[in-house]
C-alpha positions, 0 to 999 in steps of 0.5 A: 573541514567541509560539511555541506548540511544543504539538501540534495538530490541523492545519485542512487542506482536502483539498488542503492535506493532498494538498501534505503527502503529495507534498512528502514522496513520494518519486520514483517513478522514482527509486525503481524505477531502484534495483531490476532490474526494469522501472521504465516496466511498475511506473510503469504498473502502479500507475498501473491498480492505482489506478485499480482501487481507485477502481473505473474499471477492473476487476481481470480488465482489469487482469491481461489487460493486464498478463498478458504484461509480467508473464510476461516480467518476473517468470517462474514468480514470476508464474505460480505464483500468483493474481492479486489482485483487490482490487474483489471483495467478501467474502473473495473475492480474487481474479479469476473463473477463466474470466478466469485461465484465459485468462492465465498466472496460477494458479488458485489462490485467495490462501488458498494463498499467504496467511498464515491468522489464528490463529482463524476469524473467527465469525459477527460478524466482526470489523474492525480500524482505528487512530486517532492522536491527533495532539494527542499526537504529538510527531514522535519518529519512534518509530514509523518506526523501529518500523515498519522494525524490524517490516518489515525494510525496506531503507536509505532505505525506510519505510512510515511517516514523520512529517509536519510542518505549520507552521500561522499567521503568525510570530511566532504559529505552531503545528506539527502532526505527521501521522504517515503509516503505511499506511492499511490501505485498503479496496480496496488498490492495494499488493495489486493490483499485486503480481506474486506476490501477496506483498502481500495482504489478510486476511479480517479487513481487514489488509493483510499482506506475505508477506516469504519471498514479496516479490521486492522489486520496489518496485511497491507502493510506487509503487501506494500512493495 
């Protein structure tokens, strides 16, 4: 018998890799039936939230469908703050004003509800990425509770798991462990769909969460693809 329990680098096609995220994605309304607010308006919410991301529909079509559910919902946390718009390049982030001043959102830009980095960013601006080397990883699951620890997640909440993929035939078969934090998108989904704009996106690319601004509806969680 030969089992080699060694890390590796799993050869897995697009959808291979899409089967490993749904087996450990958790049930979306089950996860929103958990919380006070409307689970059928998050479903639908992060739905379009995706769809913005991928570039199918726009973030002022987004909000203008959404603008009422999300007054009667989420009240002044709703109204007080900007409506992101994730498909607005630069450091622009949120939508057109002639767009907000047709619903009940503020004016503001996110700069008024974000946190600022330390230092500006200069001329040659700066952006960030992370690279596992999942050769390396041992499914020590370190890393999820640093990540709860770091985001005071809930019981039964993480950002970030550890996959395991056993690949080969018995009695020959390796097993590869694929971390799954968040992917710091491009155009995040998470950003799009936040009501009160705690979730939100730096001038530098991180994706952050305002938590003293979170009303913990769980939208975010559903929207992330």
């Amino acid at each position: 018998m030969s089992v080699d329990a060694s890390p590796g680098v799993p050869d897995l096609d697009q959808a291979q890799m899409d089967e490993l995220v749904e087996a450990e994605r958790d049930d979306p309304e089950q996860t929103l039936a958990e919380v006070e607010f409307s689970t059928d308006l998050g479903l639908a919410m992060a739905e379009d939230a995706q769809r913005v991301s991928k570039g199918a529909i726009s973030s002022e079509s987004f909000w203008a469908k959404y603008d009422e559910s999300a007054t009667k919902e989420f009240g002044e946390g709703y109204r007080e703050t900007p409506n992101p718009a994730v498909d607005k390049g630069g450091s622009c982030q949120t939508i057109d004003e002639p767009a907000a001043d047709q619903l009940s959102c503020s004016l503001d830009s996110m700069d008024a509800v974000a946190e600022q980095i330390e230092s500006p960013l200069g001329e040659e601006d700066t952006r960030w990425g992370m690279v596992i080397d999942l050769q390396k990883c041992v499914g020590c699951d370190s890393c999820t509770v640093a990540c709860k620890a770091e985001n005071r997640t809930p019981p039964g909440v993480t950002y970030n798991v550890v996959m395991e993929h056993e690949h080969g035939e018995f009695p020959n078969t390796t097993r590869t462990n694929v971390p799954r934090p968040c992917m710091q998108c491009e155009t995040p989904s998470c950003v799009q769909v936040c009501p009160v704009s705690a979730t939100y996106k730096m001038e530098n690319g991180i994706v952050n969460i305002d938590y003293d601004r979170c009303i913990g509806c769980r939208y975010c969680m559903i929207a992330c693809p």
